[in-house]
C-alpha positions as CSV (number, residue, x, y, z in Angstrom):
1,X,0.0,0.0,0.0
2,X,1.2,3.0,-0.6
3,X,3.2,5.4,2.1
4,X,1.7,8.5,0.8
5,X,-1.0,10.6,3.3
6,X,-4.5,8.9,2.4
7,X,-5.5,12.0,2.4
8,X,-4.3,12.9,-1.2
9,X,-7.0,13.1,-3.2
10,X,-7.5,12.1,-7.3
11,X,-7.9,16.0,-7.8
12,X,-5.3,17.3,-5.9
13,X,-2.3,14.7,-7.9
14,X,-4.5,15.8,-11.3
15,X,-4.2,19.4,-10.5
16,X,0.0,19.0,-10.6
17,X,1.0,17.2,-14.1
18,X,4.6,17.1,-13.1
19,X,3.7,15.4,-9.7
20,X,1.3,13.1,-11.5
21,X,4.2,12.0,-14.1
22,X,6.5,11.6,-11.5
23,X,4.3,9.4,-9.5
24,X,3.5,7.5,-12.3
25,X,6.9,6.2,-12.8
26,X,7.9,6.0,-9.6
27,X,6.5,2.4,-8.8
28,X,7.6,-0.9,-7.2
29,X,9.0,-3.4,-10.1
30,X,5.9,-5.4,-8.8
31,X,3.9,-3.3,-10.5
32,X,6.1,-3.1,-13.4
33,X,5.8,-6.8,-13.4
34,X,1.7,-6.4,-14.0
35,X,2.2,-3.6,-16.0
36,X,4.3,-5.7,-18.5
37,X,2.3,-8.8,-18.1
38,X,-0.8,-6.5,-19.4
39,X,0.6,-5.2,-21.7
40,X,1.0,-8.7,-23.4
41,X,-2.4,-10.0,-22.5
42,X,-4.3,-7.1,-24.0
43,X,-2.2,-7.6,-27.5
44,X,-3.5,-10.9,-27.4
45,X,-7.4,-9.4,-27.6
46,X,-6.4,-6.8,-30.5
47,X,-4.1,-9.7,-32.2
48,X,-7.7,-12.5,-33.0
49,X,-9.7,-8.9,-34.2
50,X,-8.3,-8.8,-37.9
51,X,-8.6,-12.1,-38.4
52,X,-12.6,-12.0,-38.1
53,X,-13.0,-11.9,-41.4
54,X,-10.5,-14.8,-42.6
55,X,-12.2,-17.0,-40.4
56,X,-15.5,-16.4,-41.6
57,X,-14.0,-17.2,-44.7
58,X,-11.9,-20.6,-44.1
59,X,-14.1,-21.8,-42.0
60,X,-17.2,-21.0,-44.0
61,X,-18.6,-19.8,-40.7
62,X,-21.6,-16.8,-40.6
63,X,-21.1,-13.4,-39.3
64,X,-23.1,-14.8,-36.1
65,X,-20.9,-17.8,-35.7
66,X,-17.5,-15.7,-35.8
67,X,-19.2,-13.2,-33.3
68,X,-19.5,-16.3,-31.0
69,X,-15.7,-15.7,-31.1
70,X,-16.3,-12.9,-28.7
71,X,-19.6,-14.3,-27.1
72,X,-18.2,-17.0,-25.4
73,X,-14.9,-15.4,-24.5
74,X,-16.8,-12.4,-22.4
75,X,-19.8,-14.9,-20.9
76,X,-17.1,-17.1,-19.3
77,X,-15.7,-13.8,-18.5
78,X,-18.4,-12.6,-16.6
79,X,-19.5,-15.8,-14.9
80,X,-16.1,-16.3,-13.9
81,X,-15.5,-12.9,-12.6
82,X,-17.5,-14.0,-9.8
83,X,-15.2,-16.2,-8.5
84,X,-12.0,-13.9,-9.0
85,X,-11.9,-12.8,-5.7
86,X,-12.4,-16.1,-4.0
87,X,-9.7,-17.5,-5.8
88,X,-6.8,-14.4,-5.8
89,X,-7.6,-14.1,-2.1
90,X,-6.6,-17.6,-1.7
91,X,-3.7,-18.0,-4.1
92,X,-2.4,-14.6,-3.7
93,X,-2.0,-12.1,-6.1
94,X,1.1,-13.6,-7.7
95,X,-0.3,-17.3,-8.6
96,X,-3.4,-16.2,-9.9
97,X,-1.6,-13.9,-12.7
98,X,0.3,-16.7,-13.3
99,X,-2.8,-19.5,-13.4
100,X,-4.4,-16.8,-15.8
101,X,-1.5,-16.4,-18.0
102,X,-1.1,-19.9,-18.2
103,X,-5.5,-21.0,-18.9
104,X,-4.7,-18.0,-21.5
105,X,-1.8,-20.0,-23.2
106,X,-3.6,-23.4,-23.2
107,X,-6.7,-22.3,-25.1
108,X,-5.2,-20.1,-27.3
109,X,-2.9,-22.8,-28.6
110,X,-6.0,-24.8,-29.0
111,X,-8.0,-22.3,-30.7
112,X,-5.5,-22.4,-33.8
113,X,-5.0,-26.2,-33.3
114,X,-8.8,-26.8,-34.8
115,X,-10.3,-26.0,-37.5
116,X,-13.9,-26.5,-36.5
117,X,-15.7,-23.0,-35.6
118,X,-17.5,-24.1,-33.2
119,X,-14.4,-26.0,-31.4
120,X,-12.8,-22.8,-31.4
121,X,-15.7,-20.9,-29.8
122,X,-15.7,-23.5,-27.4
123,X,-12.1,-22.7,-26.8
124,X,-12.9,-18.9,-26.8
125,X,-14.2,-19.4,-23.5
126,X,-11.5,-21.3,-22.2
127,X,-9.8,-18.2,-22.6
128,X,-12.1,-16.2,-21.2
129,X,-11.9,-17.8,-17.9
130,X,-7.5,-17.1,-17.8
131,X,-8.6,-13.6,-19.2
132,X,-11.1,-13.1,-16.4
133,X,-8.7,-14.4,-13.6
134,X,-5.9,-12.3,-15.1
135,X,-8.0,-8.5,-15.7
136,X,-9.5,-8.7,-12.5
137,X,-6.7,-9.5,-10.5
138,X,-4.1,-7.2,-12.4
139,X,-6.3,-4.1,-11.9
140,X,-6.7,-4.4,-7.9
141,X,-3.0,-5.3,-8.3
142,X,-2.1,-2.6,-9.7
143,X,-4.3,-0.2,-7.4
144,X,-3.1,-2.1,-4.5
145,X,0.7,-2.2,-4.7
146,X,0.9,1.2,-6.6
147,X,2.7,3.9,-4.6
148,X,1.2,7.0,-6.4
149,X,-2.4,6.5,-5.5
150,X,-6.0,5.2,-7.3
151,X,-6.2,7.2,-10.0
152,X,-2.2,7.5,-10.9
153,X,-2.8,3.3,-10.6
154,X,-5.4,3.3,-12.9
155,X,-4.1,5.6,-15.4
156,X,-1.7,3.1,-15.7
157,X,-3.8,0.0,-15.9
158,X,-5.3,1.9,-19.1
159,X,-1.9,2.8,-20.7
160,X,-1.1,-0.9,-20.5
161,X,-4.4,-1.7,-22.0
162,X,-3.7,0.9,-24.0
163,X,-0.4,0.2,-25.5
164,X,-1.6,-3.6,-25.7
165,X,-4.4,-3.1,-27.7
166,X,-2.9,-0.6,-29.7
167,X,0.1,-3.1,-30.9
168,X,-1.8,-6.5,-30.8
169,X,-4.1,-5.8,-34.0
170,X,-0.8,-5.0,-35.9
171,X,1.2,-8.3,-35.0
172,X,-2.8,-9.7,-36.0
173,X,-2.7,-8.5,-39.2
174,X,1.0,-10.0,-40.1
175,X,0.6,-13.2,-38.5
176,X,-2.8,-13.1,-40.1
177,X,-1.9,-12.9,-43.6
178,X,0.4,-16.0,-43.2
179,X,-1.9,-17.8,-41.5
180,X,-5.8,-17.1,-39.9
181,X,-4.4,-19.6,-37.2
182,X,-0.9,-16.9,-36.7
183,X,-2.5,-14.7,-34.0
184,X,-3.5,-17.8,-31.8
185,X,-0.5,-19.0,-31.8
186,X,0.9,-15.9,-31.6
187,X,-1.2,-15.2,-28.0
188,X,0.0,-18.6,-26.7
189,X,4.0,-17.3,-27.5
190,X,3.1,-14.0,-25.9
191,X,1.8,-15.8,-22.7
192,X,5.1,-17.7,-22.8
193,X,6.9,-14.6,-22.3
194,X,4.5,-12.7,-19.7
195,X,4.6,-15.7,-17.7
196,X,8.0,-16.1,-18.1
197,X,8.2,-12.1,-17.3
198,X,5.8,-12.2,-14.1
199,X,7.7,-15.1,-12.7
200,X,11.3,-13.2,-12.7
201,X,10.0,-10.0,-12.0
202,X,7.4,-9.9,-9.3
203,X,8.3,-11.0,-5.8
204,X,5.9,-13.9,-3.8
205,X,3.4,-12.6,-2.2
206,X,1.9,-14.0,0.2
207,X,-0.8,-11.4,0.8
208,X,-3.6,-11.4,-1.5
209,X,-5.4,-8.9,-3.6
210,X,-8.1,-8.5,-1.4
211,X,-6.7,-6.0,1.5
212,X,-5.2,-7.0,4.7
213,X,-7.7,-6.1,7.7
214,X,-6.6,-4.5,10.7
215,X,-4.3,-7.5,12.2
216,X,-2.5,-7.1,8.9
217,X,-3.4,-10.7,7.5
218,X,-5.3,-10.7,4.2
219,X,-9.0,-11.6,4.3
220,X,-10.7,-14.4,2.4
221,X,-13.0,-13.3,0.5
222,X,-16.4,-15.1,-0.1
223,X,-18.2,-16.2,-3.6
224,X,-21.4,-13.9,-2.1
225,X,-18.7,-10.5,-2.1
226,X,-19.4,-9.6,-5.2
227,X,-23.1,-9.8,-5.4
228,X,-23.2,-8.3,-2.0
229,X,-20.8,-5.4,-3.4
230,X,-23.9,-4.8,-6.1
231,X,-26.5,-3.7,-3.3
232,X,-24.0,-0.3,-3.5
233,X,-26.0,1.6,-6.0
234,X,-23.0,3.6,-7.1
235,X,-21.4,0.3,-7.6
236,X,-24.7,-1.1,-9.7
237,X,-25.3,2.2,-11.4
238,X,-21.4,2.0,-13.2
239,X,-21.8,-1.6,-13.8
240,X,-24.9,-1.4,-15.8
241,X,-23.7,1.7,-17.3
242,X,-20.9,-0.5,-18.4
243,X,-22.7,-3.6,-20.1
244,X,-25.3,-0.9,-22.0
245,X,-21.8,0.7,-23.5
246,X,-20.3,-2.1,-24.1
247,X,-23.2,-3.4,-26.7
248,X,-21.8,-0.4,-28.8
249,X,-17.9,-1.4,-27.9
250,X,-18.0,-4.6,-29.0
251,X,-20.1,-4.1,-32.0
252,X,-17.5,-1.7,-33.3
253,X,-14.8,-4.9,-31.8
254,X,-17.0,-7.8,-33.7
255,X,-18.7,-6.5,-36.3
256,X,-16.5,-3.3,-38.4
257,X,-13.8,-5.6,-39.1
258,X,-16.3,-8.1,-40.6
259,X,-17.9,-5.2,-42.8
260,X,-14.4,-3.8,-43.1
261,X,-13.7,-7.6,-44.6
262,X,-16.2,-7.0,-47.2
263,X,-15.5,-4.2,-48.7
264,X,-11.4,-5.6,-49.6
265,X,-10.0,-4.9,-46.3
266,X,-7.6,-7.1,-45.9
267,X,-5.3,-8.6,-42.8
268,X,-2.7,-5.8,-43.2
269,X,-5.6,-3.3,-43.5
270,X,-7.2,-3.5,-40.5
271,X,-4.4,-4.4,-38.5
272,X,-3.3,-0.4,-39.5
273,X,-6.7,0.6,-38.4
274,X,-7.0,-1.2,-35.1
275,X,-3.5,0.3,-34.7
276,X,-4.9,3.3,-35.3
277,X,-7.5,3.3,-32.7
278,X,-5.3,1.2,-30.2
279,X,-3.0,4.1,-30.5
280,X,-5.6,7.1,-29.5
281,X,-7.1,4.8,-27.2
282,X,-4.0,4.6,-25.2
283,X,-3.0,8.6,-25.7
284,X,-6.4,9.6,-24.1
285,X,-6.7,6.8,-21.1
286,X,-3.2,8.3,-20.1
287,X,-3.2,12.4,-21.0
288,X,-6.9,13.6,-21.8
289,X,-8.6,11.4,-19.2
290,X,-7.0,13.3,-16.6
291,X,-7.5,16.8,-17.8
292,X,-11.3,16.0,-18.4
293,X,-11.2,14.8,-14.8
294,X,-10.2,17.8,-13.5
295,X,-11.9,20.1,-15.5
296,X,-15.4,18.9,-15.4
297,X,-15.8,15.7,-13.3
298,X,-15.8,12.6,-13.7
299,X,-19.5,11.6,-14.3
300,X,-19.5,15.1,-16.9
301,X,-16.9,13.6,-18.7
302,X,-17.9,10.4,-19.0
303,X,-21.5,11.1,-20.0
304,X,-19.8,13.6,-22.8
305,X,-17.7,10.4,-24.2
306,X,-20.5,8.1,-23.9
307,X,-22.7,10.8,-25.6
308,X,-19.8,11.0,-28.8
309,X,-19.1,7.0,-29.1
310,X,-23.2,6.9,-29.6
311,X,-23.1,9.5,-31.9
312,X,-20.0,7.7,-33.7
313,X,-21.7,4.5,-34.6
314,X,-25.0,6.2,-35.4
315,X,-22.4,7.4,-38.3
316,X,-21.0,4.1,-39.0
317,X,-24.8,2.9,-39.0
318,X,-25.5,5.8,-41.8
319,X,-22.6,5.7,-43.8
320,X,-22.1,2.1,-43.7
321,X,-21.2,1.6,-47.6
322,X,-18.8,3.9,-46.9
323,X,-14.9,2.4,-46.4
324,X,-13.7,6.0,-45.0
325,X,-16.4,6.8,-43.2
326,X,-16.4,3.5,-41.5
327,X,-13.0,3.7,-40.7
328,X,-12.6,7.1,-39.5
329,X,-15.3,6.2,-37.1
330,X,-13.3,3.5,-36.2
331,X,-10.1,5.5,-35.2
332,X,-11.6,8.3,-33.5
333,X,-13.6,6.0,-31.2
334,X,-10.3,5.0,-29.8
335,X,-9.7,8.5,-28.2
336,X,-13.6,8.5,-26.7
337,X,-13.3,4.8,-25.3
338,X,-10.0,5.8,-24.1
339,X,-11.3,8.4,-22.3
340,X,-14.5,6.6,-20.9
341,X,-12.2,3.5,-19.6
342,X,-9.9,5.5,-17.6
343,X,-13.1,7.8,-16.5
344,X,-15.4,4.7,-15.6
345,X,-12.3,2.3,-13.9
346,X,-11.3,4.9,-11.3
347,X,-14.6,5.7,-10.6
348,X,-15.3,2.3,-9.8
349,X,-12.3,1.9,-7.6
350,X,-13.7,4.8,-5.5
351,X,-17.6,3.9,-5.7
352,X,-18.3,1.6,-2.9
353,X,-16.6,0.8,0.8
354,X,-15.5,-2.7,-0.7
355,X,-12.5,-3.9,-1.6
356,X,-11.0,-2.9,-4.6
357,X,-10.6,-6.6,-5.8
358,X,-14.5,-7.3,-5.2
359,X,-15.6,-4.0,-6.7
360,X,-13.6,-4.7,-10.0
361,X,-15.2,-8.4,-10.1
362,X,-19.0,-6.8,-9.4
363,X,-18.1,-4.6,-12.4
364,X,-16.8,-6.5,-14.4
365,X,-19.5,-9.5,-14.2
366,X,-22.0,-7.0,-15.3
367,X,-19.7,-5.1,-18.0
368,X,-19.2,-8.4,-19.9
369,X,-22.8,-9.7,-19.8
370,X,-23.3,-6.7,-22.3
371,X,-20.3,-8.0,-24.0
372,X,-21.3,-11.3,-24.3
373,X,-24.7,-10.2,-26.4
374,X,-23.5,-8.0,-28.3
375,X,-21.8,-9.9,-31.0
376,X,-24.4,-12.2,-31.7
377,X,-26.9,-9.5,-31.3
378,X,-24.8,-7.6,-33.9
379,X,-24.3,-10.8,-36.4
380,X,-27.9,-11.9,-36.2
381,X,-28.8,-7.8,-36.9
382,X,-27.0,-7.8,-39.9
383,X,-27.8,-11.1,-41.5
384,X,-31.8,-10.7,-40.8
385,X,-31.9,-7.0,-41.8
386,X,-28.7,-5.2,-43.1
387,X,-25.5,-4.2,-41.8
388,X,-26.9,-0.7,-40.7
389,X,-28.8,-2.3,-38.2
390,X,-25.8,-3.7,-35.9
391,X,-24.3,0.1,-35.8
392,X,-27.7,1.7,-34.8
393,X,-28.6,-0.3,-32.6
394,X,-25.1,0.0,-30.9
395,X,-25.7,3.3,-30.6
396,X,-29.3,3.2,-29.4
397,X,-27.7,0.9,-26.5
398,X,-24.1,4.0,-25.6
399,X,-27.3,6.6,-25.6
400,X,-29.1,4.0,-23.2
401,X,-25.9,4.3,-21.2
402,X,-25.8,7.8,-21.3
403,X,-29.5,8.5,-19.6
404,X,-28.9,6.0,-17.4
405,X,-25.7,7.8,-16.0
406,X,-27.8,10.9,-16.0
407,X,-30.7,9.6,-14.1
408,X,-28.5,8.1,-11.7
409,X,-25.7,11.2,-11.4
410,X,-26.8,11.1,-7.5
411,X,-25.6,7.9,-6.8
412,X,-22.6,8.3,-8.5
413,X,-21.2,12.0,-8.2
414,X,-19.4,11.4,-5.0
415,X,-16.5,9.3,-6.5
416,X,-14.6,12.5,-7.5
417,X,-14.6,13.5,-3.6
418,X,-13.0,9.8,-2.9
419,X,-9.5,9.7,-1.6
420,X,-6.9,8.1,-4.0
421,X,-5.7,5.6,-1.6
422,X,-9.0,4.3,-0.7
């Protein structure tokens, strides 16, 4: 935990840039060790996305069945978010990276092994469930061992996202053009390394990522912690904020590149234009975020993204014969999810009295629920209708978030007054 005064607030390090980078690279090599590990597992997300359409292809699978790709990998996610805590409070936060890393490997190998879609969607969420053991516990990782506070800590969670997604489509698209089965293969190599990484560079720990209590030894947490968490409404509020938004996010993840994929987009090709909005993604989580944070709130800024993203796939849904409008929409939703994750994690971190380990698995059970639908939603939209459909209704779904936020704002406004180190 970190030595600082609890009393330093999120405003107070936002409100001195040259504090807040300094703080930001001052960190244990723990967390350098999570923040590398990351950094690798969320270039194994953005590696599979340009390959949507090859698969289709080879496999002779529908625009639904690929989008099971995505379906199954954030349903195991959010069922097995549940179960996080339980487990990372028991192994520690050190083992459960490493069992995540390791699930990750296995499945991904697997998933390029087969050549049976629906093998590999099985093996999707396979993956899910190392994915979900690895987010969760990285985040209150991060949070936890950083020295520089909960929003400094999240700011770089998101870089690390960031700079993961923001490479991984690019290695995607030139593994992918050798082989559709490249990128899985590729994520299982990847996994090789973070594990290998994590193991040299982060101590044992033998406390877990759920906080110590007052004798100092680390609690145990229980399978009801998260849904017990959820009768927080702040805690409920960002979480179903999350899985309406998310409809939109992973339309955009599961469905442009198939569209893209029509219209002569190749591997390459949208490997340069997930790059693209990996790349702005990661810029704002880390530099805009913050500003926005300070200058209007958190909740204001967040609606205000939320609000743009909706209004950006009501654009792709127009214009979707379009190829440039398409993928400008594309890249410029990079900066406005970049801004909304970094916005919407550290509020989260400071909603609710629980620990930080318990929140994140609360969220991030209801985040991925609206991640789970929404691929097939979108696929099964644009084979019974058109592909306008999928982006609309996207959008309908961000605005949803949006009023939501709004109706709420009084459950929720007090996370800017939270103390970083809470």
């Amino acid at each position: 935990m970190s030595s600082k005064p609890a009393a330093l607030s999120a405003e107070s390090s936002l409100l001195e840039p040259e504090q807040t980078a300094t703080s930001l690279l001052k960190q244990p090599r723990a967390v350098w060790a999570v923040f590398f590990a990351s950094i690798v597992a969320f270039m194994g997300l953005g590696l599979v996305d340009p390959i949507l359409p090859a698969i289709a292809r080879n496999l002779h699978a529908s625009s639904s069945e690929v989008s099971l790709l995505f379906t199954s990998y954030n349903a195991v996610m959010a069922i097995a978010m549940l179960i996080t805590g339980v487990i990372s409070s028991r192994l520690g936060i050190k083992r459960t990276l490493l069992l995540g890393i390791v699930i990750i490997a296995i499945f991904s190998f697997l998933g390029g092994y087969f050549d049976n879609i629906w093998v590999i969607i099985g093996m999707r969420g396979g993956w899910g469930l190392g994915n979900a053991l690895f987010v969760a516990t990285a985040l209150s990782a991060i949070v936890t061992l950083s020295g520089s506070g909960t929003t400094q800590a999240v700011i770089l969670y998101e870089a690390a996202v960031g700079l993961g997604i923001s490479v991984g489509p690019l290695l995607g698209g030139w593994l992918g053009a050798i082989s559709w089965k490249g990128p899985f293969f590729g994520v299982a190599s990847l996994m090789v390394v973070a594990f290998i990484g994590l193991s040299i560079l982060m101590p044992r720990s033998k406390a877990s990522t759920s906080e110590a209590g007052k004798s100092g030894t680390p609690s145990k947490t229980s399978i009801s912690a998260p849904f017990r968490a959820l009768k927080h409404r702040s805690l409920l509020v960002l979480g179903l904020t999350a899985c309406f938004y998310n409809f939109g996010f992973f339309t955009l993840m599961a469905y442009a590149p198939l569209v893209l994929g029509e219209m002569g987009v190749d591997e390459h090709g949208l490997g340069y234009i997930f790059l693209g909005w990996g790349i702005l993604l990661a810029i704002t989580s880390v530099f805009v975020a913050p500003i926005l944070k300070e200058k209007f709130g958190t909740v204001k800024s967040m609606s205000a993204m939320l609000f743009l993203f909706s209004l950006c796939l009501l654009a792709m849904g127009i214009w979707t014969d379009s190829k440039l409008a398409i993928i400008t929409s594309v890249v410029v939703a990079g900066a406005l999810l970049g801004n909304n994750n970094t916005l919407i994690t550290a509020a989260v971190m400071n909603a609710a009295p629980v620990e930080r380990s318990t929140a994140s698995a609360a969220y991030s059970f209801l985040r991925f629920i609206g991640g789970a639908i929404a691929p097939y939603l979108a696929g099964k939209l644009g084979e019974n209708f058109n592909s306008h459909v999928p982006f609309i209704v996207g959008s309908a779904f961000v605005l949803i978030a949006v009023l939501f936020v709004f109706m709420n704002q009084h459950h929720v406004k007090h996370v800017d007054d939270a103390p970083s180190g809470h």
